[in-house]
N, C-alpha and C positions, 0 to 999 in steps of 0.2 A: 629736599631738592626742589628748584625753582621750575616753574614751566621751560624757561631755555634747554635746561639739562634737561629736562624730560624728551622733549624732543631731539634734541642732540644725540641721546644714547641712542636712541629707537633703532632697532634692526629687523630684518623682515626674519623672524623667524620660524623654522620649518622643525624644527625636532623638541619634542614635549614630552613633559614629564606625564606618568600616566597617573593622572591627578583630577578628578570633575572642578568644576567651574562653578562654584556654592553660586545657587539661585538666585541669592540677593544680590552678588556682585553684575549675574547674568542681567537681571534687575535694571542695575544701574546704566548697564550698556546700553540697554535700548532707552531707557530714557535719554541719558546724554542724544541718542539717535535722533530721538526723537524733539528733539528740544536746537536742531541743528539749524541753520539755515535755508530757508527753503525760498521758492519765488511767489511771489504774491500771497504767501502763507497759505498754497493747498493741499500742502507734504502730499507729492504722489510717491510714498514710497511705503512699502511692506519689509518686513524681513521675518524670515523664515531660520530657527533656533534649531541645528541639526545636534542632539545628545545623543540619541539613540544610538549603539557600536556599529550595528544590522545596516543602517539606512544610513551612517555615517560609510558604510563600506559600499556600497551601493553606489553612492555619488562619488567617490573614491574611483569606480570602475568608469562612472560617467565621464570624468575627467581625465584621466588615463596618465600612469608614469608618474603620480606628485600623492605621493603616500602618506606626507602630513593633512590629505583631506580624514582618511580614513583613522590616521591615529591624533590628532589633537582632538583633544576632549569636547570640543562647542567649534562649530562652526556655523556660520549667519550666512544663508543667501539673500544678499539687499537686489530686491525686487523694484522696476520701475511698474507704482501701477494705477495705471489708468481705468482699470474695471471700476474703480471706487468711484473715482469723479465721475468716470459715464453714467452710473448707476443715480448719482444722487443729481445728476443734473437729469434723466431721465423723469426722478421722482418729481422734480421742481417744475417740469415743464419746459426747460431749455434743452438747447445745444450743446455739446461737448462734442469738439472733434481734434483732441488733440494726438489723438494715433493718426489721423492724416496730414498733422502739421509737420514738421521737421523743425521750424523754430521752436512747439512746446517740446518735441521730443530733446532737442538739445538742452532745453530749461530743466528738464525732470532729471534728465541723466547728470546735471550738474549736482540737484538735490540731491541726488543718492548718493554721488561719491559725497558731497560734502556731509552728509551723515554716515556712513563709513569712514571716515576719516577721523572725525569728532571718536568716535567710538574705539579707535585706535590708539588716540590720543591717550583718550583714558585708561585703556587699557594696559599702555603703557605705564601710565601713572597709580594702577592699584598692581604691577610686578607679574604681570601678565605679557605675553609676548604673541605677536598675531603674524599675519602673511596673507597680503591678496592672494585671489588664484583666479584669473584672467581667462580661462578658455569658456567659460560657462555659458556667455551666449552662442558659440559657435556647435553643443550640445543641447540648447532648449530644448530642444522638441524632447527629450528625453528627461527634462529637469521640470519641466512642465507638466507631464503624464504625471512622473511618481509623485510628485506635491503635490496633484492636485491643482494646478494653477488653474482659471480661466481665462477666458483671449481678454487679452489688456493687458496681460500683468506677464510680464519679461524680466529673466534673473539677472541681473549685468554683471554681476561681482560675487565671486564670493570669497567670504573672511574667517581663515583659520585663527583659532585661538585658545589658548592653555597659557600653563606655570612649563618658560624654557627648561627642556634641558642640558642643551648648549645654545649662545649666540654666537653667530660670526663676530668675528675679530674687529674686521671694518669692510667701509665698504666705498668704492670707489665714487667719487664727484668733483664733481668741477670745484674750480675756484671760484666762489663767489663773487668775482669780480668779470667771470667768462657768461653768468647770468645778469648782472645788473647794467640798465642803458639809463643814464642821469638826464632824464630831457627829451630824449629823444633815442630810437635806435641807433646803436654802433654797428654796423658791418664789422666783423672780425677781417684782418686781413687772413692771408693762408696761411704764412707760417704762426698765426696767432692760432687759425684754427688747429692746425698739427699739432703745435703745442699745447692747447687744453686738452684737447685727446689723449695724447701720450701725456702728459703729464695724471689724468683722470687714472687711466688704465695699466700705467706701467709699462715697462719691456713685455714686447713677447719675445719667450723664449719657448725651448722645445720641450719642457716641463709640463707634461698636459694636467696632471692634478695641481701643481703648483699653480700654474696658471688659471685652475677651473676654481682654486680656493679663494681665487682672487676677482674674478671678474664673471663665476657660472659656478656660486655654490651650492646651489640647487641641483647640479652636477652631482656633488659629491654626496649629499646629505640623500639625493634620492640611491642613490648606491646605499649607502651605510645603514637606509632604513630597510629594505630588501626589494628595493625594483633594481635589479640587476640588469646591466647592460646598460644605462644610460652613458655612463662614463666613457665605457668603451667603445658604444656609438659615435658619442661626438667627438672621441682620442681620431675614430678610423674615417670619419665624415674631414675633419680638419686635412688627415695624410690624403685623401684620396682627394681632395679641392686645392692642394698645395697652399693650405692656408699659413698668409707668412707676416698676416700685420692683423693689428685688433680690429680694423676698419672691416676684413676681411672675413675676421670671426664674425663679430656682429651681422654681416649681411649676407653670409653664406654659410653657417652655421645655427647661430641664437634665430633670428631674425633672416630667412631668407628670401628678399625682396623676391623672387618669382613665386613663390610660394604664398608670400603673404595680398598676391593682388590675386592671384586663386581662389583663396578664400571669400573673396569678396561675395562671388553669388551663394555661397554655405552661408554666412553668416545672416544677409539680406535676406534669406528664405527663409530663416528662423523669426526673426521678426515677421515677416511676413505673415507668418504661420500664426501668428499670437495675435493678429489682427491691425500690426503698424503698417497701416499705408502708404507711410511718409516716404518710406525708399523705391523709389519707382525711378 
């Protein structure tokens, strides 16, 4: 199988065989990581190798309702971290300030995902299946204590990963022609944009699992692994919002834009707390 097909199949997968993650292959992921693209080549990035069942179930609680933290076999918190640079520009006699920059903090957080990514890649390519898990900064202070972190060093991402035991089927995107602008930006007009949406996401209909298999399977798979009530939350969150279009779903269900500008001082004070200055 070619690299196209590699990438093509990829699915974010959430449910794992109970299988460990042989050493050498764990191995080869952090090299790939490490070996990723970074800026000016001063990889500020860490990742932290969660095996252990105990502290695999622990960050499980940290993150709360996403059970393939606690049951996939290896999970990787990719760390942005600045403690290393401060420290060996401290030994050299210079300056380091890039926890008070926002332009390096944006450089770094690029390096990370792009070695998370790389790391994905592969892991799709030796039959391995993985899954972001996105709340982590908004928990540091507590992902920081139990690892041990020092200030500089912030978790951005973390990455479940095992041998699947099911993948979703498919998974909704656009038409590649709703992302590519030849030369220059296109403005979508509206019914262009209607159309790549609904064409993306499908009918909604009153089918709440049908509909959650399709567009929120994370839905279902957190149900079927034993966090109960998710499903049925977001069944009676939809009826009680009168939710009647996918636009609807996504920003007052998945995604609730009052909600997610709430967050903003939670997440800010996490940083904060790790010693980034840059958000002020």
């Amino acid at each position: 199988m070619d690299l196209y097909d590699v990438l093509m199949r990829r699915r974010s997968v959430r449910n794992f065989e109970d299988k460990p993650v042989p050493e050498d292959v764990v191995d080869k992921l952090i090299d790939a990581a490490n070996n990723a693209p970074t800026a000016c080549n001063v990889q500020p990035l860490s990742i932290v190798t969660v095996q252990e069942a105990g502290r695999r179930a622990k960050l499980a609680r940290m993150v709360k309702r996403q059970p393939w933290v606690k049951n996939a076999p290896l999970t990787m918190i990719f760390c942005l971290d600045f403690w290393r640079l401060k420290r060996w520009a401290e030994l050299s006699g210079v300056a380091f300030r890039g926890n008070d920059a926002f332009s390096h903090f944006l450089l770094g957080y690029a390096d990370v995902m792009c070695a998370a990514q790389t790391v994905v890649i592969l892991a799709e390519s030796l039959g391995l299946g993985s899954v972001y898990v996105g709340k982590v900064p908004y928990v540091a202070d507590d992902v920081r204590a139990y690892f041990e972190m020092p200030a500089y060093v912030f978790p951005l991402m973390l990455l479940c990963l095992g041998y699947p035991k099911t993948v979703p089927r498919n998974v909704p995107k656009f038409s590649p022609s709703v992302i590519r602008h030849r030369g220059r930006y296109r403005p979508l007009s509206d019914d262009d944009v209607r159309n790549a949406f609904d064409e993306k996401y499908g009918s909604f209909d009153g089918n709440a699992r049908r509909y959650f298999e399709r567009v929120l399977v994370e839905a279902v798979e957190a149900g079927e692994q034993g966090e109960e009530g998710w499903l049925e939350r977001s069944r009676e969150r939809m009826t009680k919002l009168a939710v009647k279009s996918n636009a609807e779903f996504v920003f007052k269900v998945r995604y609730r834009a009052d909600l997610m500008v709430e967050n903003n001082a939670e997440a800010i004070g996490t940083f904060r707390n790790a010693g980034f200055d840059c958000f002020k």
